[in-house]
VOPAGU-2260 file (C-alpha; in pm, 1 decimal, decimal comma):
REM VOPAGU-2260
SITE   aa  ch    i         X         Y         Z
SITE  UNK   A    0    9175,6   12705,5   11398,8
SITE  UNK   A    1    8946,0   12930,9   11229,0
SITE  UNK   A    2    9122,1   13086,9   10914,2
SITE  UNK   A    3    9365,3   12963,6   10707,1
SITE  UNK   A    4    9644,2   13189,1   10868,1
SITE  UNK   A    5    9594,5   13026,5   11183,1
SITE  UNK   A    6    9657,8   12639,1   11005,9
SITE  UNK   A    7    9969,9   12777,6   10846,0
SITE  UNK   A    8   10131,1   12909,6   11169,2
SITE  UNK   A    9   10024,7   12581,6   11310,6
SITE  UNK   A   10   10212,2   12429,1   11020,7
SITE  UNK   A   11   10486,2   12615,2   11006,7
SITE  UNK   A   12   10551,3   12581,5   11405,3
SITE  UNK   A   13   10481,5   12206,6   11463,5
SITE  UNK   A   14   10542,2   12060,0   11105,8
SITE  UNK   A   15   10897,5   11917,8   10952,0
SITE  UNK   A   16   10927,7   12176,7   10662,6
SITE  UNK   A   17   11037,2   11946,4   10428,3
SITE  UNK   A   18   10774,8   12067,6   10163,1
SITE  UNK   A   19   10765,9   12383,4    9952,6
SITE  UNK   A   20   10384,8   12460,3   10043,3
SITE  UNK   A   21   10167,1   12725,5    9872,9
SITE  UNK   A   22    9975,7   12933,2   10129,0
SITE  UNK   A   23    9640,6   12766,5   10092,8
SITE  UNK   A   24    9478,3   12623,3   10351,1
SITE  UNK   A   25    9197,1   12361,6   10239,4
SITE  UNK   A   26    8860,8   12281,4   10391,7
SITE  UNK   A   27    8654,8   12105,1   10233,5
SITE  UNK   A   28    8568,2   12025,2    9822,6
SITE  UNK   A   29    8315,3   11837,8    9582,0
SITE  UNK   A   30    8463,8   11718,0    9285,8
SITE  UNK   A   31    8720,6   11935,1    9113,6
SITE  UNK   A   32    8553,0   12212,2    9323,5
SITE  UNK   A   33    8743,0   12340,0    9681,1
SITE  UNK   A   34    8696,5   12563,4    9943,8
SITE  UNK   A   35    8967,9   12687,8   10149,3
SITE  UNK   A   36    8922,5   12823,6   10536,5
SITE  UNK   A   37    8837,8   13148,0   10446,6
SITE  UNK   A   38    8572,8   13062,5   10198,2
SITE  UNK   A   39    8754,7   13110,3    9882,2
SITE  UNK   A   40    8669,1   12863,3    9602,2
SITE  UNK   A   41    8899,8   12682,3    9387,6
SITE  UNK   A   42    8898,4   12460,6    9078,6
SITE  UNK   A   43    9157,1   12132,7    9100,8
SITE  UNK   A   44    9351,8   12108,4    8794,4
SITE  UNK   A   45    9593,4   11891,1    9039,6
SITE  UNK   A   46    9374,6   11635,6    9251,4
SITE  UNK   A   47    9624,2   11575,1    9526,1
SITE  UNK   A   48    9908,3   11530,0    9226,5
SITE  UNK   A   49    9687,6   11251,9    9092,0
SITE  UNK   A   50    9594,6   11112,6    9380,2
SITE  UNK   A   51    9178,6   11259,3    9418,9
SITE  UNK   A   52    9106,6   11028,0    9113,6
SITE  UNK   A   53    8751,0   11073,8    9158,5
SITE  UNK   A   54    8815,6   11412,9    9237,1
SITE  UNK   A   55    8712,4   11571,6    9636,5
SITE  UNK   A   56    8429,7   11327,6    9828,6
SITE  UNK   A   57    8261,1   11154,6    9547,6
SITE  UNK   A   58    7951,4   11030,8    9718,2
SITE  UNK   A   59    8010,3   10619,7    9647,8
SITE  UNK   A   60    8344,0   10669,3    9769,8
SITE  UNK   A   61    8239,5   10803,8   10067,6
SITE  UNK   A   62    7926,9   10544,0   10118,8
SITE  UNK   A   63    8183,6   10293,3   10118,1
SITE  UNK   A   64    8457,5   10416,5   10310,5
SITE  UNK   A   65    8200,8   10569,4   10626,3
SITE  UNK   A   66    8055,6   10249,4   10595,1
SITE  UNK   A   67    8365,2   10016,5   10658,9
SITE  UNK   A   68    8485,1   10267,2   10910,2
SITE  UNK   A   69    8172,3   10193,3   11094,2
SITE  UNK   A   70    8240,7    9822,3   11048,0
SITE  UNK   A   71    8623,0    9763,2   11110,7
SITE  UNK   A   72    8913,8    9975,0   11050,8
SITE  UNK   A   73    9216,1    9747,7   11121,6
SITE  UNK   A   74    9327,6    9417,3   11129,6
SITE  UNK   A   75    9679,1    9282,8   11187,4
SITE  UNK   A   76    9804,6    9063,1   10905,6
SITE  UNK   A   77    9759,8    8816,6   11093,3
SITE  UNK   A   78    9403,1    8791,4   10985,5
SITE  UNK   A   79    9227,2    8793,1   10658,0
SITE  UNK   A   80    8932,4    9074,9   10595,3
SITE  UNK   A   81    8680,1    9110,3   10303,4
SITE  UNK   A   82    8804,1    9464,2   10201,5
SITE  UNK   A   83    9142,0    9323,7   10103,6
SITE  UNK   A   84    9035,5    9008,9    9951,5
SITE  UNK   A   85    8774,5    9212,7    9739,7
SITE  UNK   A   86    9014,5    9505,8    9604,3
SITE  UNK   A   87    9274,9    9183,6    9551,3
SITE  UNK   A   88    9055,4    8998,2    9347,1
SITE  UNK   A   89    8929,2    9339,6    9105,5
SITE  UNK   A   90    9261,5    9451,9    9074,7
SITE  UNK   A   91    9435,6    9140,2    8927,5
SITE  UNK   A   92    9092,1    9027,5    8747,7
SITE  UNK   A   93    9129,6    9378,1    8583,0
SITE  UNK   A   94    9491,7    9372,2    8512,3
SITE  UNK   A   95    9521,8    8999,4    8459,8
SITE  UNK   A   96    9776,4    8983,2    8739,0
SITE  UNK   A   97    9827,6    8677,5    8975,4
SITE  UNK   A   98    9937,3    8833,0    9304,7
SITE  UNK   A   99    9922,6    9154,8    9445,5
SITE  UNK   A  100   10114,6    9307,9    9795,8
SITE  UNK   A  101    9938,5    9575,2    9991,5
SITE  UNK   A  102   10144,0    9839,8   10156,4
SITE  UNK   A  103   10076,9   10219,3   10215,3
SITE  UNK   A  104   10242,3   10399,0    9914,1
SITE  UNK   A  105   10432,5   10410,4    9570,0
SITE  UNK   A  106   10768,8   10415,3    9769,9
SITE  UNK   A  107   10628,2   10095,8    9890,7
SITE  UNK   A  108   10478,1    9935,7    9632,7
SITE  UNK   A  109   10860,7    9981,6    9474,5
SITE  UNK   A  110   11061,5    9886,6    9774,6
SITE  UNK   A  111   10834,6    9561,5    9717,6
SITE  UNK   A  112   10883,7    9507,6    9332,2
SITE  UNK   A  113   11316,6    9605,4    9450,5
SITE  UNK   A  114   11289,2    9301,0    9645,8
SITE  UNK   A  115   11093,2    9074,2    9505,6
SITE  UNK   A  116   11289,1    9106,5    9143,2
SITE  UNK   A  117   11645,3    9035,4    9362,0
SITE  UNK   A  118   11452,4    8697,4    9522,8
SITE  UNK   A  119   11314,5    8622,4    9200,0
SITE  UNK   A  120   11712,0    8597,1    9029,6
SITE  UNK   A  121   11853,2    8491,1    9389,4
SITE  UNK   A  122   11608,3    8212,2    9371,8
SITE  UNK   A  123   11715,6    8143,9    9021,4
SITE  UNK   A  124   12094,5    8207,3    9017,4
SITE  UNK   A  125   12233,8    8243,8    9324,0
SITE  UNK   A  126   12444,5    8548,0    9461,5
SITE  UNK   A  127   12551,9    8858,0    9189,9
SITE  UNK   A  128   12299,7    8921,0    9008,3
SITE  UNK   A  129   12094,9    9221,0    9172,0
SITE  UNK   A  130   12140,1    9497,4    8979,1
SITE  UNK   A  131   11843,1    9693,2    8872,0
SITE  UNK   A  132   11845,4    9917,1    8530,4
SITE  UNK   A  133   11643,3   10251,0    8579,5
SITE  UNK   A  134   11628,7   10524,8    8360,1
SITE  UNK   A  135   11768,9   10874,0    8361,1
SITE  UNK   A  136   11506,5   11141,4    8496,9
SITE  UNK   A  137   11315,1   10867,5    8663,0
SITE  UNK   A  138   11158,9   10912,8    8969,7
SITE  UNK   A  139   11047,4   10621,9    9211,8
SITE  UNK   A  140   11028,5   10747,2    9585,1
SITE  UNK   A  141   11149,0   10887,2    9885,2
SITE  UNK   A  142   11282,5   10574,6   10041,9
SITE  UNK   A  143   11680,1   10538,0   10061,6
SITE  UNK   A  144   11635,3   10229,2    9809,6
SITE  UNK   A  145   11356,6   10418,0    9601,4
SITE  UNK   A  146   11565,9   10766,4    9588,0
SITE  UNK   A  147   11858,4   10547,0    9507,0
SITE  UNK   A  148   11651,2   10363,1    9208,5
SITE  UNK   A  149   11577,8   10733,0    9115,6
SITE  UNK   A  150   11795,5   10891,2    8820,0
SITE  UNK   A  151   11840,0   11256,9    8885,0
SITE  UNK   A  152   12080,6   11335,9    9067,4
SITE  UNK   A  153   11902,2   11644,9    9218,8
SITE  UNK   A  154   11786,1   11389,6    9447,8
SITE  UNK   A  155   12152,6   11185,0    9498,9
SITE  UNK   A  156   12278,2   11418,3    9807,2
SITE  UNK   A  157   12274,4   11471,6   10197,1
SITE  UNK   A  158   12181,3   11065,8   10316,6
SITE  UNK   A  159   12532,4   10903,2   10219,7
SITE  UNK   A  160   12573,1   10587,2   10126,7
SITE  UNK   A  161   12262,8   10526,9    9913,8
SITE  UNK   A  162   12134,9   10173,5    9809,8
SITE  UNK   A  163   12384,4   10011,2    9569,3
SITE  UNK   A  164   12271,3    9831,6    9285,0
SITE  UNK   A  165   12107,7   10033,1    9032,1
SITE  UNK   A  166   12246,4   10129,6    8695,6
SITE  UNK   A  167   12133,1   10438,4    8537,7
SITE  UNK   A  168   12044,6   10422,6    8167,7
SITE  UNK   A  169   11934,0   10730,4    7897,6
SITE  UNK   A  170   11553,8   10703,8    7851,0
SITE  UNK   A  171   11456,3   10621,9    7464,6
SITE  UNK   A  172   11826,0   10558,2    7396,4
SITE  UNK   A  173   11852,7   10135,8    7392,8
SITE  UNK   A  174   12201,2   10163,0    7303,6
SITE  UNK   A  175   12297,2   10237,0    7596,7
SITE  UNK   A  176   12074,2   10053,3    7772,0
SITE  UNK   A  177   12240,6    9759,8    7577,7
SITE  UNK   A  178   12585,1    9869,1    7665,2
SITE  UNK   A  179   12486,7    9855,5    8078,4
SITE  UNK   A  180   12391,7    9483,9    8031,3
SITE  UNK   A  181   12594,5    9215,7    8190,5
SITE  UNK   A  182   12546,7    8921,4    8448,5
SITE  UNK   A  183   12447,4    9096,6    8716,0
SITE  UNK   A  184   12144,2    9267,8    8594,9
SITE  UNK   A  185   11775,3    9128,9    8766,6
SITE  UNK   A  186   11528,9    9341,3    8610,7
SITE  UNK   A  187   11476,1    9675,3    8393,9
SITE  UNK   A  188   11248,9    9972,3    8582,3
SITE  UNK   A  189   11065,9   10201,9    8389,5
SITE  UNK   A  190   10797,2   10459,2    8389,5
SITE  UNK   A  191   10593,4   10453,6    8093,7
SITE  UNK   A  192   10564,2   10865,4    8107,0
SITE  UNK   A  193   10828,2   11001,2    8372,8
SITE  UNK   A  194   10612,5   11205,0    8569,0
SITE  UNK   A  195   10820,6   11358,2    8813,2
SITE  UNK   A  196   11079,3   11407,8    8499,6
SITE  UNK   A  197   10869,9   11647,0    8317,6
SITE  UNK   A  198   10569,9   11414,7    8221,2
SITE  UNK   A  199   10724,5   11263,8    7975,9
SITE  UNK   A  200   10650,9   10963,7    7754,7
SITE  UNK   A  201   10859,1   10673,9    7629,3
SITE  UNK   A  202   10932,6   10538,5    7266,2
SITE  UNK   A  203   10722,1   10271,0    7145,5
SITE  UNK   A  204   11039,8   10112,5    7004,7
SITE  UNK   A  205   11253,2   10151,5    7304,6
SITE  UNK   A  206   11013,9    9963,6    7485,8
SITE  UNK   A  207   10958,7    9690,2    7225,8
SITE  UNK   A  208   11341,2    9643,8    7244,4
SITE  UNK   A  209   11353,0    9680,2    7646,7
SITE  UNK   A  210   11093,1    9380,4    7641,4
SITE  UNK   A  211   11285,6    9177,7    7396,1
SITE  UNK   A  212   11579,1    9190,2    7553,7
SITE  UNK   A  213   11438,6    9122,7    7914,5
SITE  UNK   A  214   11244,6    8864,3    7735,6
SITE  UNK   A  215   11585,0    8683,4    7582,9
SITE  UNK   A  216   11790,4    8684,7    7920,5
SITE  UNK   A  217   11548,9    8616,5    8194,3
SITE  UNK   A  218   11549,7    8984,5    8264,1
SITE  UNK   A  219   11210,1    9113,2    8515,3
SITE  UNK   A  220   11077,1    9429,8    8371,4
SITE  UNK   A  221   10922,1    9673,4    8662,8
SITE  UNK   A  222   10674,5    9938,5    8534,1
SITE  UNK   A  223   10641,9   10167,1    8807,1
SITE  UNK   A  224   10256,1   10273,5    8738,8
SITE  UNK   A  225   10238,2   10456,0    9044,9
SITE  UNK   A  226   10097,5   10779,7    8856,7
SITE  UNK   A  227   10017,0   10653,6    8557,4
SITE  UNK   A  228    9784,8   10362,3    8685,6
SITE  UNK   A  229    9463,2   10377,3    8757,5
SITE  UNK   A  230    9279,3   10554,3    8461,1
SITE  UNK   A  231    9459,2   10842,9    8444,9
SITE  UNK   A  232    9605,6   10842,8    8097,2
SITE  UNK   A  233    9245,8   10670,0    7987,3
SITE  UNK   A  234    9372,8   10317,5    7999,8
SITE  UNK   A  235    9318,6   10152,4    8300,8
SITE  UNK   A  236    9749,7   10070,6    8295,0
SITE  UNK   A  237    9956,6   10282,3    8042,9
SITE  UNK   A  238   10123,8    9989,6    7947,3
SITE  UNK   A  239    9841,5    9894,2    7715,8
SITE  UNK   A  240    9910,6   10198,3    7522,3
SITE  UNK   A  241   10301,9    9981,0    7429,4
SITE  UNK   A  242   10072,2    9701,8    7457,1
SITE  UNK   A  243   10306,2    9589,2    7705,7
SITE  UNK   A  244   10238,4    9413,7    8080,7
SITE  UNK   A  245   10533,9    9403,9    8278,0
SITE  UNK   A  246   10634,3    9139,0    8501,7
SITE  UNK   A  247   10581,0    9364,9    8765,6
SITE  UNK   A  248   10353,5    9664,1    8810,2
SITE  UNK   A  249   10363,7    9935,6    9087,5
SITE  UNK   A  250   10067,7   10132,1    9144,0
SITE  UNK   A  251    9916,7   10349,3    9397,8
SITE  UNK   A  252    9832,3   10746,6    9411,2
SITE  UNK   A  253    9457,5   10731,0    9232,1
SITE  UNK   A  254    9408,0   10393,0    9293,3
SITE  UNK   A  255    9186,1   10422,1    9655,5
SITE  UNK   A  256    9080,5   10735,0    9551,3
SITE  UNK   A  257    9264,3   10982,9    9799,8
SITE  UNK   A  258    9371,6   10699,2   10082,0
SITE  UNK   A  259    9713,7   10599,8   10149,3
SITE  UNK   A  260    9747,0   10230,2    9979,0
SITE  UNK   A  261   10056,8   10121,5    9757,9
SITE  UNK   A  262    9998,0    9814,0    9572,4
SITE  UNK   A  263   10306,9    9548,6    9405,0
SITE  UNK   A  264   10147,8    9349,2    9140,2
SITE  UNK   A  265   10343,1    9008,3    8992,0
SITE  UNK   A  266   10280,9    8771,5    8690,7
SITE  UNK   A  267   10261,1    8422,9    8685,5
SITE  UNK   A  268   10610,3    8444,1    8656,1
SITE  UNK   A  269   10666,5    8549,4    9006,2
SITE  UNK   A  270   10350,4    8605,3    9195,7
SITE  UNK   A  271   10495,0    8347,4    9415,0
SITE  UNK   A  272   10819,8    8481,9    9473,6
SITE  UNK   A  273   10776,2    8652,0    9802,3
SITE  UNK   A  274   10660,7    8382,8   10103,6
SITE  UNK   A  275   10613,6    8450,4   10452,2
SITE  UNK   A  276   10856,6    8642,3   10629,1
SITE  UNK   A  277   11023,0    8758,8   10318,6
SITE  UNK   A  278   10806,9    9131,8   10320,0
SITE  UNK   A  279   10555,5    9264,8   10507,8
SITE  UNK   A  280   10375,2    9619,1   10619,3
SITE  UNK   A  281   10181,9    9649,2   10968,3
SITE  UNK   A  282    9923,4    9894,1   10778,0
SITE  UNK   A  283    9870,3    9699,2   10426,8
SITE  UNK   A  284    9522,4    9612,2   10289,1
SITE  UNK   A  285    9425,4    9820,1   10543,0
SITE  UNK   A  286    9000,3    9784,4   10513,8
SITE  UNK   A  287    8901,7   10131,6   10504,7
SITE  UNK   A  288    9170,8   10206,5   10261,4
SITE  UNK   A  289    9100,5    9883,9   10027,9
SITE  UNK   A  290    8664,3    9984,2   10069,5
SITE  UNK   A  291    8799,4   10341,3    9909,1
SITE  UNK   A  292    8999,5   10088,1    9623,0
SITE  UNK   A  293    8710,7    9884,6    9559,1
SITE  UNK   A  294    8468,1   10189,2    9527,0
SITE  UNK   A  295    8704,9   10345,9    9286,5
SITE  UNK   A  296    8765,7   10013,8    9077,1
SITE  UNK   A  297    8380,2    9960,7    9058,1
SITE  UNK   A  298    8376,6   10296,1    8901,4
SITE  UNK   A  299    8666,1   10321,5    8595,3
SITE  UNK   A  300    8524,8   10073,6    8385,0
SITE  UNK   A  301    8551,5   10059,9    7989,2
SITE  UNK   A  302    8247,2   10360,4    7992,3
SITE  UNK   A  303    8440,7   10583,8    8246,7
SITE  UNK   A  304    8793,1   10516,5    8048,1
SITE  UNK   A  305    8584,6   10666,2    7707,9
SITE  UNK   A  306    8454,6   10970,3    7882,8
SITE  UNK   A  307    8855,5   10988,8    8071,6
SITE  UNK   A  308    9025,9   11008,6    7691,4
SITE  UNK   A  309    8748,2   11261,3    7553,1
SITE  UNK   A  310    8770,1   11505,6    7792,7
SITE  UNK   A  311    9166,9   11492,4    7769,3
SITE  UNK   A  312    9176,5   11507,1    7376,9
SITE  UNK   A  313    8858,5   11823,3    7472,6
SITE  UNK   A  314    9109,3   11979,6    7731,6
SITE  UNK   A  315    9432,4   11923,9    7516,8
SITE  UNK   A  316    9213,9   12071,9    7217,2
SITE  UNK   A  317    9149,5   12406,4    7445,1
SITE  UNK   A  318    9466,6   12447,6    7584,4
SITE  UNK   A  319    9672,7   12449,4    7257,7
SITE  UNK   A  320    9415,8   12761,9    7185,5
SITE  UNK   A  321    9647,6   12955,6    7406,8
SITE  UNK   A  322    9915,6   13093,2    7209,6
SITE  UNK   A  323   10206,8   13125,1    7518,0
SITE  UNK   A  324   10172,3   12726,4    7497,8
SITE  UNK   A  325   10418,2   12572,5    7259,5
SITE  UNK   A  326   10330,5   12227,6    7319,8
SITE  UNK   A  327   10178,4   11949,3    7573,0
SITE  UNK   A  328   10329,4   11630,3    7666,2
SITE  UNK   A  329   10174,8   11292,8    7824,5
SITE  UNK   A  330    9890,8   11131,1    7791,4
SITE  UNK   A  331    9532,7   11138,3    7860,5
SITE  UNK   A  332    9472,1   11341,6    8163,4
SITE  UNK   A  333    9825,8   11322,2    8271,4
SITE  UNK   A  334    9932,7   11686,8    8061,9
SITE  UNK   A  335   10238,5   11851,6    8055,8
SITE  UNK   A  336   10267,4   12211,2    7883,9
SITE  UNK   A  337   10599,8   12331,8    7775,0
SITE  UNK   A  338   10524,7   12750,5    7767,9
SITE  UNK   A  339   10700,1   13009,6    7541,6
SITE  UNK   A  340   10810,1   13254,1    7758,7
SITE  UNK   A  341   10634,6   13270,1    8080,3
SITE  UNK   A  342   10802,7   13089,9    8407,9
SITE  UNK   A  343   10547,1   12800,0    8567,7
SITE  UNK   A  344   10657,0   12820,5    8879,0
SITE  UNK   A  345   10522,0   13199,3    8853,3
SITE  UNK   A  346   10258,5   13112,6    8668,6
SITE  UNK   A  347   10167,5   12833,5    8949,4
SITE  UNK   A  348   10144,1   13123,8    9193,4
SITE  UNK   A  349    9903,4   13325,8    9010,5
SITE  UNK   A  350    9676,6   13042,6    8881,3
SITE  UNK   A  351    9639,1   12972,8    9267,3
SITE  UNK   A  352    9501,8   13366,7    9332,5
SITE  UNK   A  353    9289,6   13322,7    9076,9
SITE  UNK   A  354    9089,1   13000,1    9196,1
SITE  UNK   A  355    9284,7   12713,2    8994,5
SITE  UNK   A  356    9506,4   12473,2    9146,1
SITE  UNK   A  357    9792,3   12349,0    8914,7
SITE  UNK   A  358   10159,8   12142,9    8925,9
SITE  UNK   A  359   10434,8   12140,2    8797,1
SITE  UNK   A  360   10724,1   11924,9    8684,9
SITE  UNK   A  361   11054,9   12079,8    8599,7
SITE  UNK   A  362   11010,9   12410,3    8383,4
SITE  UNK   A  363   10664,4   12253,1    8247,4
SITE  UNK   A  364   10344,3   12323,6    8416,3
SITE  UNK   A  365   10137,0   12010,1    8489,8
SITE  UNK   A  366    9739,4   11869,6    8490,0
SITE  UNK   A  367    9623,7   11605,4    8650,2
SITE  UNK   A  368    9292,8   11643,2    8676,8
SITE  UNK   A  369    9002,0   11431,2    8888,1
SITE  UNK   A  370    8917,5   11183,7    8628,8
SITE  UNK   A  371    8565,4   11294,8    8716,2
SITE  UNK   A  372    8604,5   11650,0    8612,8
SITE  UNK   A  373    8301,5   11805,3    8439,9
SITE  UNK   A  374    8361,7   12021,6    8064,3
SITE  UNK   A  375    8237,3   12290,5    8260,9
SITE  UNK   A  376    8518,6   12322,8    8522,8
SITE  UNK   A  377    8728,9   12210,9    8218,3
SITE  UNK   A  378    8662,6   12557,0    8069,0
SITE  UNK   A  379    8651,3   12797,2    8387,9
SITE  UNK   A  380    9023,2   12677,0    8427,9
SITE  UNK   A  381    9159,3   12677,5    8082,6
SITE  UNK   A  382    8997,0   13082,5    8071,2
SITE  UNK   A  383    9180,6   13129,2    8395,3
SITE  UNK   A  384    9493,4   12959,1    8250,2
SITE  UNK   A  385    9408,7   13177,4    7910,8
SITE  UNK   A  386    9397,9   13510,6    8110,3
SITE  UNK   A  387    9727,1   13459,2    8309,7
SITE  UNK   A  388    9906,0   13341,8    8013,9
SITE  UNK   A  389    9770,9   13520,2    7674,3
């Protein structure tokens, strides 16, 4: 396939279109840098919707993953290997976790925290109390118990009967939170900024009171970190922003740097929850997956975090230059950016024929740049943003 017409009729012929794809056609790409198959030359404002952390082929990433690939690329869980014992041991010595469950995506790492807050209160108190509080405009996966957990009903339709057992609740509105509240309820999920929902952020005061109350009636709280984790909003976890941990924390996306790993993290409180037989994936802690982890947890440190929040308080400074935007939303390098008058769906489409690679989420458009991005890619894409929308 030599041009990128020839990958998207390959799509297109052989490929479930379950996606809304753009008509580019990617090759290869350094940093926040890409090339497509006909040469043209890009700057990522998107990294894989969060996913590139360390933006396209950072060269330690790469050392380690070619170098594990060379070594061992599989194992059955039926057998321990360094990879997965090393990423294991960062990731709760960095998030002061206890236990952590490997499987292949957010979906996953949520279908795990699902079950393992049900066995926690089964465990506990027997039959009936399962339920699992999620918020309004939530989003949580693709799974039939994840786009059940999910509250937007855009996504409640076609794949009758969905998972029972989740109660929808208003985000930043604890009265009604309060009012959903009765035996049955296991645990409270919760993104600290709803991504999917428009990259929006919770109240510090409706999560105080979301803690306090799961603290006063045994209650797990989920944070489902699967976008926000991982650096992106300059804390290693949003949660420190609430200075919050969660019994349970999903994460996945940035976290191996561009490989497919989900991970379920658990406090002392239930990191032994889950024994054998109770949950499992054939493909978790994978080796070359978990070499790409540890290469990006060796890598976001306190230093990198600093450098992460400057150049998102830099790019929030530049875009708010740009008179068509009325105001941005997130935090860190996690940006929403409500516009005036212009539609981003449109504006999408031309920031794409002009070299720059954005999101969006609902009517906002949306940045999530490589953490790694440099000031000066910063600026070529905020003119290019500037030009389409001023």
């Amino acid at each position: 396939m030599k041009n990128s017409q020839d990958i998207i009729n390959s799509y297109e012929k052989n490929v479930m279109n379950t996606y809304g794809r753009l008509p580019l056609a990617l090759n290869k790409g350094e940093n926040s840098r890409a090339e497509d198959a006909d040469g043209k030359k890009y700057i990522d404002f998107g990294s894989g919707i969060g996913t590139n952390s360390l933006g396209f082929c950072d060269k330690d990433w790469v050392d380690a993953v070619c170098t594990q690939a060379n070594k061992l690329q599989h194992t059955s869980n039926y057998y321990y290997n360094s990879p997965n014992a090393e990423f294991a041991e960062l990731l709760c010595d960095k998030t002061g976790y206890k236990k952590a469950f490997f499987g292949n995506s957010g979906a996953e790492a949520n279908e795990c925290a699902i079950k393992l807050a049900r066995k926690y209160s089964f465990d506990k108190y027997g039959k009936g109390r399962h339920n699992i509080i999620t918020l309004e405009n939530s989003f949580h996966g693709r799974t039939l118990a994840t786009i059940s957990a999910t509250g937007q009903e855009v996504f409640h339709n076609y794949f009758f009967p969905f998972v029972e057992g989740f109660i929808y609740s208003k985000a930043n509105d604890i009265n009604d939170l309060k009012s959903k509240l009765d035996g049955s309820i296991c645990a409270i999920m919760l993104e600290y900024i709803q991504g999917e929902g428009g990259v929006i952020a919770l109240n510090q005061d409706f999560v105080n009171e979301v803690y306090r109350i799961a603290e006063e009636n045994d209650i797990l709280v989920i944070a489902d970190e699967v976008q926000t984790g991982a650096g992106r909003t300059g804390k290693f976890l949003a949660g420190e922003y609430f200075s919050k941990k969660a019994n349970i924390t999903t994460m996945a996306k940035g976290i191996a740097g561009g490989l497919p790993i989900g991970v379920c993290l658990a406090d002392e409180k239930c990191g032994e929850v889950l024994t054998k037989g109770t949950h499992a994936s054939t493909f978790g802690g994978n080796p070359i997956c978990c070499a790409g982890g540890v290469a990006v947890l060796k890598k976001v440190n306190n230093s990198f975090l600093k450098e992460v929040s400057k150049k998102a308080e830099y790019i929030r400074k530049r875009l708010l230059e740009i008179h068509e935007i009325e105001c941005l939303s997130g935090m860190g390098l996690m940006i929403g950016i409500t516009l005036k008058t212009k539609n981003s769906a449109e504006i999408l489409s031309k920031a794409l024929d002009n070299g720059l690679m954005v999101l969006t989420a609902k009517e906002k458009l949306r940045l999530l740049p490589p953490l790694t991005i440099t000031y000066k890619d910063i600026d070529e894409g905020i003119n290019i943003l500037k030009t389409l929308l001023d």
